[in-house]
N, CA, C and O atoms as CSV, one atom per row, in Angstrom:
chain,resi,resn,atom,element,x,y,z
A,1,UNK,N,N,4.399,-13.649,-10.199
A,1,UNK,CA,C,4.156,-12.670,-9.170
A,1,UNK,C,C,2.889,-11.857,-9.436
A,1,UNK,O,O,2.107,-11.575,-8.528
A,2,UNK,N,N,2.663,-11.399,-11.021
A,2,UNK,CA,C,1.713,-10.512,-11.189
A,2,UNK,C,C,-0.035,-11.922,-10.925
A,2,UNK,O,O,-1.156,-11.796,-11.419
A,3,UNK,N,N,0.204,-12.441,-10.503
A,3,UNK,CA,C,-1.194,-13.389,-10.831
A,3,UNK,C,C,-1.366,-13.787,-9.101
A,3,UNK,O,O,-2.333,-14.389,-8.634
A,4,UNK,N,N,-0.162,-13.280,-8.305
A,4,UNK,CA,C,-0.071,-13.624,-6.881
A,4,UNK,C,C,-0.650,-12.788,-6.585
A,4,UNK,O,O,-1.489,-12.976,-5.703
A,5,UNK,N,N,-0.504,-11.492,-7.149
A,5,UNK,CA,C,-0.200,-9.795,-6.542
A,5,UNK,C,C,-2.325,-9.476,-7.071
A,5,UNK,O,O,-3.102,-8.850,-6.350
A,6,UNK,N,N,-2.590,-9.931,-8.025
A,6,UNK,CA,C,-3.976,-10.059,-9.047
A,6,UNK,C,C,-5.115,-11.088,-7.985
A,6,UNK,O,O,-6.253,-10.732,-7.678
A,7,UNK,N,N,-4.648,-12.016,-7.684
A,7,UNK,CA,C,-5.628,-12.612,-6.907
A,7,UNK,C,C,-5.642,-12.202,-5.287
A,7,UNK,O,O,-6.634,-12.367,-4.577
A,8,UNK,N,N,-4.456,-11.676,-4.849
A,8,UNK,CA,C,-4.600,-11.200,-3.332
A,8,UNK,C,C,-5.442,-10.165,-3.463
A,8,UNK,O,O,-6.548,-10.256,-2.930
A,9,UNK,N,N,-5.101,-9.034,-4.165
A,9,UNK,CA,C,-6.298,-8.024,-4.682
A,9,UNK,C,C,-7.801,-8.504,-4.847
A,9,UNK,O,O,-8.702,-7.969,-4.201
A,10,UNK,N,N,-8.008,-9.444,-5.661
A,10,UNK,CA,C,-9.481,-10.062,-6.131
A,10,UNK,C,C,-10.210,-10.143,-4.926
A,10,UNK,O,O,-11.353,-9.692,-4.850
A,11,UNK,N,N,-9.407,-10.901,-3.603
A,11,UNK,CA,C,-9.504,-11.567,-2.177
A,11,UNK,C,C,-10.122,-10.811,-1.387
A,11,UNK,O,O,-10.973,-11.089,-0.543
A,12,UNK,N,N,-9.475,-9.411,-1.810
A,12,UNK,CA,C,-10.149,-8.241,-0.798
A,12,UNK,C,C,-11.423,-7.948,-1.022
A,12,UNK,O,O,-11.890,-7.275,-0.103
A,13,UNK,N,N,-12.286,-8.220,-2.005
A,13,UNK,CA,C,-13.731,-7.807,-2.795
A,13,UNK,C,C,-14.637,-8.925,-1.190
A,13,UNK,O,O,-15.836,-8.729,-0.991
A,14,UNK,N,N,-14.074,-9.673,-0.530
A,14,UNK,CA,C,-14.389,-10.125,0.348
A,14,UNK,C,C,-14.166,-9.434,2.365
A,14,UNK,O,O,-14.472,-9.950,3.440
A,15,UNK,N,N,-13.596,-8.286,2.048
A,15,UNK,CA,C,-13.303,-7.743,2.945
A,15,UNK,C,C,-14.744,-6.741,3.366
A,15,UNK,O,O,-14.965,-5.726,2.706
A,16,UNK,N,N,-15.455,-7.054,4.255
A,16,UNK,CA,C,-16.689,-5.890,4.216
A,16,UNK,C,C,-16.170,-5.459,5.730
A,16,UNK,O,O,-15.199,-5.789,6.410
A,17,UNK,N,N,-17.342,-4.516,5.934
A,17,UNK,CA,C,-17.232,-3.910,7.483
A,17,UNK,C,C,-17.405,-4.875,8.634
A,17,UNK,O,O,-18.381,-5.585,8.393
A,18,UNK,N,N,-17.069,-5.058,9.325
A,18,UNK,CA,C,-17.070,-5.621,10.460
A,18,UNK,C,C,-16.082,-7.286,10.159
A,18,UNK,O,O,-15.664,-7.677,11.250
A,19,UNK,N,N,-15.853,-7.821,9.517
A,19,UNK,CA,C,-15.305,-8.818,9.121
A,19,UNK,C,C,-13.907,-8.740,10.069
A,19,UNK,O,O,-13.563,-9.862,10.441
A,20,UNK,N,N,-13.221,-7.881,10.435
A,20,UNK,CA,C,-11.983,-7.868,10.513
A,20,UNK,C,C,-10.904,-7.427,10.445
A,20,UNK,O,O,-11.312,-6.349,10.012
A,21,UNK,N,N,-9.440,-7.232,10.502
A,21,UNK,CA,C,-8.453,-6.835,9.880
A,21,UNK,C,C,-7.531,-7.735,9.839
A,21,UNK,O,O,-6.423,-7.314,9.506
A,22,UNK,N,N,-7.626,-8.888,10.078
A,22,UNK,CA,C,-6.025,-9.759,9.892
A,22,UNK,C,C,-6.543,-10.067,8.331
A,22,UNK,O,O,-5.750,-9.515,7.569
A,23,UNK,N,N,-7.408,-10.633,7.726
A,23,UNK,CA,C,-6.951,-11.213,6.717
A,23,UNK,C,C,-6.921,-9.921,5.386
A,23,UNK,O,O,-6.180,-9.981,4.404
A,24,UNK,N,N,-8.038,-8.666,5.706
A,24,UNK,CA,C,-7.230,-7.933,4.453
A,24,UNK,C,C,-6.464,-7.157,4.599
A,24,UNK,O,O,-6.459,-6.252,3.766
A,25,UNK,N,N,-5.232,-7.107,5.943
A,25,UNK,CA,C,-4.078,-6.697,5.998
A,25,UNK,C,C,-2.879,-8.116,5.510
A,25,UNK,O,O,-1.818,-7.744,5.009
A,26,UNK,N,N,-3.035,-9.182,5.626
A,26,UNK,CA,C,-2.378,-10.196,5.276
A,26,UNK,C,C,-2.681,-10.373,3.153
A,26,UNK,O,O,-1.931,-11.039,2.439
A,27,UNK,N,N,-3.824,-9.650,2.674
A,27,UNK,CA,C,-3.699,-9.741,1.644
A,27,UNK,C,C,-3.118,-8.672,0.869
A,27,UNK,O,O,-2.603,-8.860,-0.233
A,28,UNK,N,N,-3.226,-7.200,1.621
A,28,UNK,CA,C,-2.142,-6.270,1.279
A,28,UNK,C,C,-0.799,-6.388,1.214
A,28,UNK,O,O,-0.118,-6.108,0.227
A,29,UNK,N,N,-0.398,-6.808,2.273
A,29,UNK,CA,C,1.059,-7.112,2.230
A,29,UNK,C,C,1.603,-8.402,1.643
A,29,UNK,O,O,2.788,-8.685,1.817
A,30,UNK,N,N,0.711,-9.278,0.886
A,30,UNK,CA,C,1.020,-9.861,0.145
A,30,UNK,C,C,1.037,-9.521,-1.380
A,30,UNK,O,O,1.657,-10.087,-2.281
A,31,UNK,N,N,-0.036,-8.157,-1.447
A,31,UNK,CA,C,0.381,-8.025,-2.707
A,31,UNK,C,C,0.988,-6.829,-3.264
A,31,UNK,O,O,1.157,-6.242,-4.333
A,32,UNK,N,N,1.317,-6.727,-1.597
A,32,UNK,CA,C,2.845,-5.465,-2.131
A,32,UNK,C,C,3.849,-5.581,-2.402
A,32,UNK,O,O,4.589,-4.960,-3.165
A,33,UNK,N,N,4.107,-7.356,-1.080
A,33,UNK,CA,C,5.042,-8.010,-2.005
A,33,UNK,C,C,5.318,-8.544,-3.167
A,33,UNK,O,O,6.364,-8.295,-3.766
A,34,UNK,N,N,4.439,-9.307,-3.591
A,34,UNK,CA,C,4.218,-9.602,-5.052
A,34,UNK,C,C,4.286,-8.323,-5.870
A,34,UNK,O,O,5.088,-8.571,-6.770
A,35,UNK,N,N,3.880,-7.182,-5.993
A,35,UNK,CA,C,4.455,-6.137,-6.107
A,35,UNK,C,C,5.700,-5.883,-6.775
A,35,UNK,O,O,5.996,-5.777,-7.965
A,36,UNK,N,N,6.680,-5.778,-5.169
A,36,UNK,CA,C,7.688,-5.535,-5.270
A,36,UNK,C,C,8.735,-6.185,-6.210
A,36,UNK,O,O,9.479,-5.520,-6.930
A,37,UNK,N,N,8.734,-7.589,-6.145
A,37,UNK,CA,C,9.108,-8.367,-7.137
A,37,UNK,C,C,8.932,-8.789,-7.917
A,37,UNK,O,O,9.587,-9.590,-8.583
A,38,UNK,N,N,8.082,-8.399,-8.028
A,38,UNK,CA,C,7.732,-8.657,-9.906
A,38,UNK,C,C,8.517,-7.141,-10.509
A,38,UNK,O,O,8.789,-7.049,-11.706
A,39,UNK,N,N,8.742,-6.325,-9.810
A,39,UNK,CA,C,9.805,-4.994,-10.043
A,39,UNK,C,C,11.147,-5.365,-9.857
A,39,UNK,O,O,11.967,-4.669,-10.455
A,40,UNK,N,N,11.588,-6.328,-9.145
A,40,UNK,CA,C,12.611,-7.066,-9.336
A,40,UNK,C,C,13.318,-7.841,-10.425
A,40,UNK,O,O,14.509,-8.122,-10.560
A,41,UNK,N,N,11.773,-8.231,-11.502
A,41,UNK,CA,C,12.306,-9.012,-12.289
A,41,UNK,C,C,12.309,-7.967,-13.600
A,41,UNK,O,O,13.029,-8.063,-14.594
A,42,UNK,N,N,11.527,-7.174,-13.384
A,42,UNK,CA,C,11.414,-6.045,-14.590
A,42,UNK,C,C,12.947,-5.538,-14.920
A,42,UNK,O,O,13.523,-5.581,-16.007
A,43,UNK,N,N,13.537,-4.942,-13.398
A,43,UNK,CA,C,14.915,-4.513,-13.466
A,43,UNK,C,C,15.690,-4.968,-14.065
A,43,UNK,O,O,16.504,-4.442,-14.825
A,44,UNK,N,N,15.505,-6.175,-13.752
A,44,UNK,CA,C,16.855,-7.441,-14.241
A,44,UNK,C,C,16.828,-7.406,-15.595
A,44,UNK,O,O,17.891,-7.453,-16.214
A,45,UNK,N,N,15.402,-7.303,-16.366
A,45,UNK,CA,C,15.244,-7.506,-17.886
A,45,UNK,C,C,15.851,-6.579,-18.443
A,45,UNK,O,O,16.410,-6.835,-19.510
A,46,UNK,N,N,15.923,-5.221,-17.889
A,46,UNK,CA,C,15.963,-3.907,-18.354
A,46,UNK,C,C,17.529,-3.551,-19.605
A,46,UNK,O,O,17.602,-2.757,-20.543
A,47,UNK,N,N,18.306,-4.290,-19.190
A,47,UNK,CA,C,19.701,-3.998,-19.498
A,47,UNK,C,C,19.843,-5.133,-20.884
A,47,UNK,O,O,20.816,-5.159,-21.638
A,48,UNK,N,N,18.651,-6.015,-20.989
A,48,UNK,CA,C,18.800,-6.757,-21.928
A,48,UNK,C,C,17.902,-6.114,-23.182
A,48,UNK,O,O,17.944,-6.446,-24.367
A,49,UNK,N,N,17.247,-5.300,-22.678
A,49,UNK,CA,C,16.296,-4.633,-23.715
A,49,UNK,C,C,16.582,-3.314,-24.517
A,49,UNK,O,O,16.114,-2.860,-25.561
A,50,UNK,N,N,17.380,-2.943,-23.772
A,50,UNK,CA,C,17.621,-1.377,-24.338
A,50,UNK,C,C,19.201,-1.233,-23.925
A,50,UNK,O,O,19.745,-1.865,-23.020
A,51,UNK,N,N,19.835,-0.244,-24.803
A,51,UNK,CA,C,20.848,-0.013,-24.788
A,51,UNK,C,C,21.336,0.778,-23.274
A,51,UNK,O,O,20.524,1.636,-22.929
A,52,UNK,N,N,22.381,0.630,-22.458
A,52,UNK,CA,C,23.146,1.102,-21.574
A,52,UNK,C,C,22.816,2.750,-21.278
A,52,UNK,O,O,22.564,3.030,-20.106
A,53,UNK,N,N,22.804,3.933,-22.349
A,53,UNK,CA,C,22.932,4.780,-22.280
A,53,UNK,C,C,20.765,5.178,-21.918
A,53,UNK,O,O,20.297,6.252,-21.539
A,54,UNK,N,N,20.114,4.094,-22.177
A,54,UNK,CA,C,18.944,4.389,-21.983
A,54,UNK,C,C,18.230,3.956,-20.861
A,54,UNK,O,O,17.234,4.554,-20.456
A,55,UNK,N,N,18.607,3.120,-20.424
A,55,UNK,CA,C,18.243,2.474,-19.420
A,55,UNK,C,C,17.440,3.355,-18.267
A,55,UNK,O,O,16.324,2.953,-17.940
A,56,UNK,N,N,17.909,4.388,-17.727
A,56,UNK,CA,C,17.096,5.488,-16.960
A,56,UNK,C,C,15.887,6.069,-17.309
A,56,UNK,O,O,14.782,6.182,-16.779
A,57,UNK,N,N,16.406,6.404,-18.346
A,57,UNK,CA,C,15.011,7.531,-19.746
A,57,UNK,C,C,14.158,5.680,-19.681
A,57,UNK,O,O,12.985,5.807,-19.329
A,58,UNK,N,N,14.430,4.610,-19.865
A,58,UNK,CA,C,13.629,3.802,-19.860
A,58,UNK,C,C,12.597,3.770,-18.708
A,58,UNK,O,O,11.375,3.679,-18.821
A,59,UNK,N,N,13.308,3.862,-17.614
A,59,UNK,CA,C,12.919,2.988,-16.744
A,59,UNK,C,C,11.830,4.057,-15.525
A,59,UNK,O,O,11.044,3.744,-14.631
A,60,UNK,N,N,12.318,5.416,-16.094
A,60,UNK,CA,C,11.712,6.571,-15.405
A,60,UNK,C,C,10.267,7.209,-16.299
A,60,UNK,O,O,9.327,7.891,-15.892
A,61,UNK,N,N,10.568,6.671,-17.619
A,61,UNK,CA,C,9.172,6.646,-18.577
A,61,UNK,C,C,8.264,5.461,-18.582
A,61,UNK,O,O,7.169,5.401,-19.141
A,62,UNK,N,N,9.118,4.104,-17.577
A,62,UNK,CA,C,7.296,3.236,-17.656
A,62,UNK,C,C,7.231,3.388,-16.445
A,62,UNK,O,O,6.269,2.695,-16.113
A,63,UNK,N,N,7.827,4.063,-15.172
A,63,UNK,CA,C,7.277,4.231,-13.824
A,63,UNK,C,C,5.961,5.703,-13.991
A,63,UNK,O,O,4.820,5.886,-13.566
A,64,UNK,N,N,6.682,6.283,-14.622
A,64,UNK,CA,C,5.476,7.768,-15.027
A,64,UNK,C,C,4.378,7.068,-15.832
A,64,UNK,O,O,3.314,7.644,-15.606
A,65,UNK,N,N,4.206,5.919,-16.791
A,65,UNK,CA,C,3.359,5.625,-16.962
A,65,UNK,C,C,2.035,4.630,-16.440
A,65,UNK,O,O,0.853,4.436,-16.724
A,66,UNK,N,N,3.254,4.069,-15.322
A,66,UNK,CA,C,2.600,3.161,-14.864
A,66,UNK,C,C,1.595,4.081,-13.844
A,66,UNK,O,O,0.489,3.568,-13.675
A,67,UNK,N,N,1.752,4.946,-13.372
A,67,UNK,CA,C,1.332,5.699,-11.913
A,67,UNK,C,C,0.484,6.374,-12.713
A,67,UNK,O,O,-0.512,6.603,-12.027
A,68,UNK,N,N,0.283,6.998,-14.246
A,68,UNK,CA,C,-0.527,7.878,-14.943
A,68,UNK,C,C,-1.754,7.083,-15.401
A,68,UNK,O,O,-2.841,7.658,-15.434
A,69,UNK,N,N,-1.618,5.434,-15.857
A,69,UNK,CA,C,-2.970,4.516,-15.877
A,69,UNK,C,C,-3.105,3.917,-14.801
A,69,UNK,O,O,-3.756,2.885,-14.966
A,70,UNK,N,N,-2.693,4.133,-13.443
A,70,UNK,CA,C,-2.889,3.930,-12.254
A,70,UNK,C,C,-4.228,5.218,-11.759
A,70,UNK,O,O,-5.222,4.897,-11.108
A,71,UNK,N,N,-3.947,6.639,-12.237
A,71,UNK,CA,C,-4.687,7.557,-12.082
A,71,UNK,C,C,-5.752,7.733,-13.128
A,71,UNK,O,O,-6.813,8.322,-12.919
A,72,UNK,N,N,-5.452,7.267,-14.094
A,72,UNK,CA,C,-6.989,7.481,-14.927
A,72,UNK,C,C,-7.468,6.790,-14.419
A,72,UNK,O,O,-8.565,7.288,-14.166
A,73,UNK,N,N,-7.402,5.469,-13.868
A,73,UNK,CA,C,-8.482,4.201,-13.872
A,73,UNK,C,C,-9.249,4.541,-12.326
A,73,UNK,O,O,-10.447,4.348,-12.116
A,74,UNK,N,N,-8.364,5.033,-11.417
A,74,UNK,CA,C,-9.037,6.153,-9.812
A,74,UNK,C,C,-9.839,6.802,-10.445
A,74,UNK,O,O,-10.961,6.371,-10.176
A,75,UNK,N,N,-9.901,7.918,-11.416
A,75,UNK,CA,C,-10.682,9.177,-11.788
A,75,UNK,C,C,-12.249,8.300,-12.151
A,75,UNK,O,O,-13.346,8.238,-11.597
A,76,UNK,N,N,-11.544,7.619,-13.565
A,76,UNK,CA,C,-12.589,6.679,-13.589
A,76,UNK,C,C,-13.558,6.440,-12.235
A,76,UNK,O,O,-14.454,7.181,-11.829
A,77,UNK,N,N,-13.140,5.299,-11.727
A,77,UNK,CA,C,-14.196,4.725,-11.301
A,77,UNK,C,C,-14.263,5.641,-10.166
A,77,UNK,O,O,-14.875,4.996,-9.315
A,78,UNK,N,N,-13.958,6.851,-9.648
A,78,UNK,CA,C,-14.719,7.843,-9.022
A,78,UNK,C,C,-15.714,9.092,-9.401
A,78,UNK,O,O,-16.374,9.805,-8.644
A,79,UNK,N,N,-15.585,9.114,-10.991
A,79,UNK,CA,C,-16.617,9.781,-11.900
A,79,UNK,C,C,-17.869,9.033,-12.531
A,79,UNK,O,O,-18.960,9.437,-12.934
A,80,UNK,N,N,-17.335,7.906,-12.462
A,80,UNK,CA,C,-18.199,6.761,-13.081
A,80,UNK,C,C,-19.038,5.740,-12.320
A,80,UNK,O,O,-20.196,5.435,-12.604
A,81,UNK,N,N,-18.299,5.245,-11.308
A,81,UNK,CA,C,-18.601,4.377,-10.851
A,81,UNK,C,C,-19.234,4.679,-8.953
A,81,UNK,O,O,-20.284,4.341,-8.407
A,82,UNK,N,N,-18.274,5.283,-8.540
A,82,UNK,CA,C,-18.577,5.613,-7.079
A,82,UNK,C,C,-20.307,6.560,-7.000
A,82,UNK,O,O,-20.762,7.380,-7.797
A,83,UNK,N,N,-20.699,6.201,-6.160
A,83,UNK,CA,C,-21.848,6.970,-5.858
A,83,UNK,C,C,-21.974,6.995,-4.438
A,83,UNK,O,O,-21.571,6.197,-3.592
A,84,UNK,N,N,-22.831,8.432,-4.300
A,84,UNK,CA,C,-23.007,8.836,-3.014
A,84,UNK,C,C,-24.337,7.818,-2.258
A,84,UNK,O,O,-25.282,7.598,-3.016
A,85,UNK,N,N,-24.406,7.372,-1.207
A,85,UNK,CA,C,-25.153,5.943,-0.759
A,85,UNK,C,C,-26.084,6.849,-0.394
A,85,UNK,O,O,-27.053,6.118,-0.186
A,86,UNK,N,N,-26.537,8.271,-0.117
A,86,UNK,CA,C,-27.537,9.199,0.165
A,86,UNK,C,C,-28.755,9.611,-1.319
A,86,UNK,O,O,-29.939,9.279,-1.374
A,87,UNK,N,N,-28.105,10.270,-2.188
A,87,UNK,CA,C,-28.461,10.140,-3.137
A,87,UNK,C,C,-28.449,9.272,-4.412
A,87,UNK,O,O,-29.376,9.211,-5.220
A,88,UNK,N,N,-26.995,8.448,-4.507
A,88,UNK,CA,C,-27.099,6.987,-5.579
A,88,UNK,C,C,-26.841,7.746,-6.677
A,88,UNK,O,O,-27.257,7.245,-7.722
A,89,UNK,N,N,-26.140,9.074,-6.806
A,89,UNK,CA,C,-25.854,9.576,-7.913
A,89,UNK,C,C,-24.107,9.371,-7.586
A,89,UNK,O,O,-23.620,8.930,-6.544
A,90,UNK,N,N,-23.354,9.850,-8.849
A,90,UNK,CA,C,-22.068,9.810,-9.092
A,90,UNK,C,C,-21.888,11.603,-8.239
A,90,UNK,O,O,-22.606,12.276,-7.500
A,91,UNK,N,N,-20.604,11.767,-8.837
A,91,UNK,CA,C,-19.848,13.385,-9.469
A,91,UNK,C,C,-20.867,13.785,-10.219
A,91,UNK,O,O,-21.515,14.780,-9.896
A,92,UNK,N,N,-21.142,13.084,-11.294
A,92,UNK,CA,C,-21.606,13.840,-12.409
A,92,UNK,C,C,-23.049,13.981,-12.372
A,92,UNK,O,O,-23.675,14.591,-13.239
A,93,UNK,N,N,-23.768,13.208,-10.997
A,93,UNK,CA,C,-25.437,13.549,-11.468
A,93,UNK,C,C,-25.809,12.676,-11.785
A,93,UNK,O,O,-27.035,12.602,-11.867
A,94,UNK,N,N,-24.929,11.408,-12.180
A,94,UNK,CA,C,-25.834,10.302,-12.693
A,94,UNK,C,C,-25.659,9.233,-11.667
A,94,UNK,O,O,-24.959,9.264,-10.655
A,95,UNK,N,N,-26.751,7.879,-12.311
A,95,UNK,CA,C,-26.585,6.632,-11.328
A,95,UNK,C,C,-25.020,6.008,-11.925
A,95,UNK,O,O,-24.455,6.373,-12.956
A,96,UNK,N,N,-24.732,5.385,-11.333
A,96,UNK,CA,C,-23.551,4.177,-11.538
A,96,UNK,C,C,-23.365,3.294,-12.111
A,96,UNK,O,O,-24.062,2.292,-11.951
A,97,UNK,N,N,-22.097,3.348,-13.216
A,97,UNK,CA,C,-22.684,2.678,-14.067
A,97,UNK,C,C,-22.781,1.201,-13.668
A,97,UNK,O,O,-22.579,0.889,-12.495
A,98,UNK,N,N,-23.155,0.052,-14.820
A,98,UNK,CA,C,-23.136,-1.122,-14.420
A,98,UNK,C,C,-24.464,-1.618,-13.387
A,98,UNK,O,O,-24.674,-2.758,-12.974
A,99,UNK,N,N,-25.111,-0.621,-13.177
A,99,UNK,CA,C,-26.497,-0.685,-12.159
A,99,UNK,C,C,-25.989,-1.243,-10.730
A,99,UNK,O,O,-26.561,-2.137,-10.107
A,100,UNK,N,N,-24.777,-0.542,-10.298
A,100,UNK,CA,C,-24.235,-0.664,-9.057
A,100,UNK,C,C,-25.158,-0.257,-7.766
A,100,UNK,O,O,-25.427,0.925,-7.984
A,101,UNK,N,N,-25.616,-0.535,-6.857
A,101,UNK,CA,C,-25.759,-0.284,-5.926
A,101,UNK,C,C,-25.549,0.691,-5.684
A,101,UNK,O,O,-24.395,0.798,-6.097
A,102,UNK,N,N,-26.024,2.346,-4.949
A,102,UNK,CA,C,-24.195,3.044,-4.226
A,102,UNK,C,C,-24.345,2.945,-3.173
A,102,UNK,O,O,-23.896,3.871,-2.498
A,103,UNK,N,N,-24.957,1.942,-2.527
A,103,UNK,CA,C,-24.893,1.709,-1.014
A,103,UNK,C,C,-23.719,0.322,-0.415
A,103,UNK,O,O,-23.024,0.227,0.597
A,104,UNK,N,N,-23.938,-0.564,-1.563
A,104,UNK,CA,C,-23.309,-1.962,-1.364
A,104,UNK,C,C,-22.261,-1.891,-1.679
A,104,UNK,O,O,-21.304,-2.208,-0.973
A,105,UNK,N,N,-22.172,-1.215,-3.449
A,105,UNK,CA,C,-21.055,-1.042,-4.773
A,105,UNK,C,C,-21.151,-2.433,-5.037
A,105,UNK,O,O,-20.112,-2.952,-5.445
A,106,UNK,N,N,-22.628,-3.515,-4.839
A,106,UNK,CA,C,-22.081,-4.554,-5.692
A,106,UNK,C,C,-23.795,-4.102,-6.964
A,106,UNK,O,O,-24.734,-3.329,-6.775
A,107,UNK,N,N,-23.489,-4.957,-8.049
A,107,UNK,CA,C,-24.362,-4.916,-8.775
A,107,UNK,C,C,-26.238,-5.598,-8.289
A,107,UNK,O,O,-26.717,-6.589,-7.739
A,108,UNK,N,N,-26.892,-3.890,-9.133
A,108,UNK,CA,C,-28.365,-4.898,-8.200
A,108,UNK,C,C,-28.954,-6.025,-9.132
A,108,UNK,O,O,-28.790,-6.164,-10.344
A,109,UNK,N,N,-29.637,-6.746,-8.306
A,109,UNK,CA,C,-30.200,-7.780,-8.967
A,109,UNK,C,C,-30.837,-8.790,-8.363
A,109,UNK,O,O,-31.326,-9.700,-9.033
């Protein structure tokens, strides 16, 4: 699921302006589903891994973590990486890293 959910994502780097909306709404909801079940199979594991009385404290400490390197990696690449397409600077004043574009966001060259 996670390699279904990984390449529908990748798919969208093909989504620009004017292109459309059926196919990167058909790749969202494919990889929300993929998503979802691959949380399906996590669950199922859960009771084989940890004892009965933990299972919650488990399962409520890798959802908080999952959503907390979900938010560094946003901050990231909006301190780092995003730039304003007017000036080509970040947040911080600088260019982007990776010698991004900030008009395209693909790399120049």
């Amino acid at each position: 699921m996670a390699i279904l959910q990984a390449a529908s994502l990748a798919l969208l780097w093909f989504a620009a302006p004017g292109s459309g909306y059926f196919w990167p709404a058909v790749l969202i909801i494919t990889a929300t589903i993929a998503a979802e079940l691959s949380v399906v199979f996590n669950d199922a594991m859960l009771p084989h891994l940890v004892k009965p009385d933990r299972i919650n404290r488990v399962s409520n400490d890798a959802w908080g973590l999952g959503y907390l390197g979900g938010m560094v990696f946003l901050i990231v690449v909006v301190v780092f990486l995003t730039a304003n397409p007017e000036t080509g600077l970040t947040i911080l004043g600088k260019a982007p890293l990776f010698g991004l574009d900030p008009k395209t966001g693909k790399p120049q060259g």
